[in-house]
N, C-alpha and C positions, 0 to 999 in steps of 0.2 A: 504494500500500500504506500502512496505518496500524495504529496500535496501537489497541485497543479498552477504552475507559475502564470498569470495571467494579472492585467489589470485593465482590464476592459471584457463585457461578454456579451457576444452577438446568441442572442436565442429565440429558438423556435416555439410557435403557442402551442399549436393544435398536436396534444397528444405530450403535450411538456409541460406547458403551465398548468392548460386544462384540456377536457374531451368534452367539448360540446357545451353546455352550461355548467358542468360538473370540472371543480377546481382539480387538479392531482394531484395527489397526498405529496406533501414537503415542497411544493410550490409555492404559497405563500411564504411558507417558513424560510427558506431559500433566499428569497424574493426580498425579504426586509432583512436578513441578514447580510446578505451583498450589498443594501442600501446604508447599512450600519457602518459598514466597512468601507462606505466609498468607493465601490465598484459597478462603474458605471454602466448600464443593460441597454440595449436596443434589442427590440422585440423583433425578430428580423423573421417574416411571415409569407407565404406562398400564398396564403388564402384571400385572394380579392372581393371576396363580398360586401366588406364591412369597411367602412372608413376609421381613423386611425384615431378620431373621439370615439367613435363605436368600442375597436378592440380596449382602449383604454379605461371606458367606464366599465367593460366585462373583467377587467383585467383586477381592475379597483375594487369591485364586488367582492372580492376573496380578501380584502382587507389589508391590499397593497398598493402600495402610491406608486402609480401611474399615470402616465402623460402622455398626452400625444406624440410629443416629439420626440418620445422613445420610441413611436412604431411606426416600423417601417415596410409597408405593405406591398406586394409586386404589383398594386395597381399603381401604386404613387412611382413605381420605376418606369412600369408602360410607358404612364403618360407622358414622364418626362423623356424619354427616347421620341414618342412620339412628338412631341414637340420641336426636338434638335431635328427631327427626318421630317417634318413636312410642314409646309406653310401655315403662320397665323391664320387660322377661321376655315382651316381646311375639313371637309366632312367626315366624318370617321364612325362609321356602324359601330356599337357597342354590341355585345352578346358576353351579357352578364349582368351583373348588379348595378341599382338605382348607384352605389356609390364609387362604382370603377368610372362611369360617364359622367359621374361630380368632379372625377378626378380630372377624367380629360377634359374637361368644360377651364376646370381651373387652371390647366396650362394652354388655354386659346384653343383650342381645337372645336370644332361646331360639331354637335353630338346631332348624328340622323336615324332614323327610325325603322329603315328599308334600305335592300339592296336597287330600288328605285330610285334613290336619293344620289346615287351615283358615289359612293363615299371615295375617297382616296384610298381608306385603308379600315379593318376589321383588328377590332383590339378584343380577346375571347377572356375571358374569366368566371370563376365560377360562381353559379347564381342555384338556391334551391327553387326559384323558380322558372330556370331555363325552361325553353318547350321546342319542339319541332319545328315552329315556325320561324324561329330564331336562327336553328341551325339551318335551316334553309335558306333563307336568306342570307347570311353568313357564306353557305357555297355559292349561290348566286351573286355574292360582290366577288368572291376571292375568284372562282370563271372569269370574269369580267374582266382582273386584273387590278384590283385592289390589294396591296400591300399586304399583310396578316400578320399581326401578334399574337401569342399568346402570353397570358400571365406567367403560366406554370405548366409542368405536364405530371403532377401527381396525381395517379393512376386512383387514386383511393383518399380515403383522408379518415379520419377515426371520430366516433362518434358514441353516444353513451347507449346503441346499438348495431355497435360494431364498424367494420371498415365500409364505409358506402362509397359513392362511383364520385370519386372527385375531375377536378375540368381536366383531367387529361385522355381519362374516359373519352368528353364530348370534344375535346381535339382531334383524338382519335377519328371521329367522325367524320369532320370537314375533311383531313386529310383520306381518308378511306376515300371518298367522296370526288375529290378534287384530284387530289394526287399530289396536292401542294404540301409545302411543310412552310409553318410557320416561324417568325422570330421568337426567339423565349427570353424575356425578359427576368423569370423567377428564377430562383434556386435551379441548379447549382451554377445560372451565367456570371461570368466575372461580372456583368454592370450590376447586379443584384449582388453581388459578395463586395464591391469595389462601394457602392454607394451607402453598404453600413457601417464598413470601416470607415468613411467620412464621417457618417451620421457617430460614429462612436470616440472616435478621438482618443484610441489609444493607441500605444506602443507596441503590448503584446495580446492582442485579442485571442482567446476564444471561442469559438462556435460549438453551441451546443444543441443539438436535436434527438429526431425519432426516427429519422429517416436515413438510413445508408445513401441511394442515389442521389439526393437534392441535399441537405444537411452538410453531411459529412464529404461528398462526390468535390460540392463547391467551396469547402475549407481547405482542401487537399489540395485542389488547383490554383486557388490561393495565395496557397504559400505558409498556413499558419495552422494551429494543431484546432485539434475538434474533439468531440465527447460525447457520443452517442448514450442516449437516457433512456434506461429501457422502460420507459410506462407508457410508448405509445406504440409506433408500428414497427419493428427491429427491432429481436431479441437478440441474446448474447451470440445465441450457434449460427445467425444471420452474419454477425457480423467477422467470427474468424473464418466462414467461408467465403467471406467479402473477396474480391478483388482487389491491389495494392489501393489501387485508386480509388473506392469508398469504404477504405477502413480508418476507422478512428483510431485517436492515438489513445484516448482513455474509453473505460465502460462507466456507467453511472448508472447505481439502483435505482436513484432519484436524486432530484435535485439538490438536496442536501450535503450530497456526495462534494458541491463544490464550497461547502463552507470550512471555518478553520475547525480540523477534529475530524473531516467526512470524509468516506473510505473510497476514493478514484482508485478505478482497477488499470493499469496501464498493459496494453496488451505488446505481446513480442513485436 
């Protein structure tokens, strides 16, 4: 057992903090003792549903101070890409949440309703209440020649009834569909690993998640160590059969694991 050298930490919610509305044990505990310690957290998250007051007030509920500008969401990455790549007031199809097209609104981009609208470009994130019409539409701009983002490609996402079809399921789609592949702006792309280390402002960050490919895939490429926590999708035997390139350097029971006293298992 060892302590883990870090003074900054990038972390992952969904299946870390909490699964759904349900907190995960030693996550707030965690959560206010890194804060006690002066160690400073970015909420570094694949899930574009929600906007970054959203995650923050769910975050806070568990009776941890949080802030928005702790979180950093892969729809806040989209937009801003989408911004450097294509003209102020430019059209852009959303498929996904009222608050991924908040986002793109917020960096200039003119949010349209239909592949009718002629967008420049399709930005995909995950919405529970995506529908067919959406993803139709969606292949009808990217035919046409419309640009395509996506948020993220996790397959899954974990919930307090197990792993349901997260957007990379409904990317899957377009792509089946089209035959296109999209920009990925989430986890594990360098501009989504590149923009929390900004957002964090340390020296030696940490990444810490649940996920072998998106978590740990995009701390490795990086350049900087990571910590898989097993209380969401990746367990222990997941990860020494990992491949060099999504193996963590440490395992963690839970999140406690990173306070002063808590047992990081460091693997070969």
């Amino acid at each position: 057992m060892e302590s883990i050298d870090f003074d900054g930490l990038l972390l992952d919610l969904d299946g870390c903090v909490y699964t759904g509305r349900t907190a995960v044990p030693g996550a707030a505990e965690a959560l206010t003792g890194l804060a006690e310690a002066g160690i400073p957290v970015v909420f570094l998250t694949n899930n574009a549903s929600r906007s970054a007051d959203e995650v923050a007030e769910h975050i806070s509920s568990f009776g941890v101070d949080a802030r928005p500008d702790q979180v950093l969401t892969s729809a806040i990455v989209a937009a801003r890409e989408l911004a450097l790549t294509l003209s102020a007031g430019s059209p852009v199809l959303v498929v996904g949440s009222d608050a991924l097209a908040d986002q793109v609104e917020a960096e200039g981009m003119r949010v349209v309703d239909t592949a009718s609208d002629d967008p420049a470009a399709v930005v995909q994130g995950f919405s529970p209440d995506l529908g067919w019409l959406q993803i139709a539409d969606a292949c009808r701009a990217v035919r046409s020649g419309a640009r395509w983002w996506a948020t993220n490609l996790d397959r899954t996402f974990p919930t307090e009834h197990g792993e349901l079809p997260g957007n990379g399921a409904f990317v899957r789609v377009i792509a089946d569909t089209t035959g296109a592949t999209p920009i990925v702006t989430g986890k594990p792309s360098q501009t989504m690993m590149d923009a929390g280390v900004r957002a964090l402002g340390a020296d030696r960050p940490l990444m810490v998640g649940d996920r072998l490919e998106t978590d740990i895939a995009g701390a490795r490429a990086a350049g900087f160590p990571s910590g898989l926590v097993l209380t969401g999708v990746h367990r222990e035997a997941d990860a020494l059969a990992a491949p060099l390139e999504h193996r963590p350097d440490y395992l963690l029971d839970d999140l406690t694991a990173l306070l002063p006293g808590g047992s990081p298992r460091r693997l070969p």
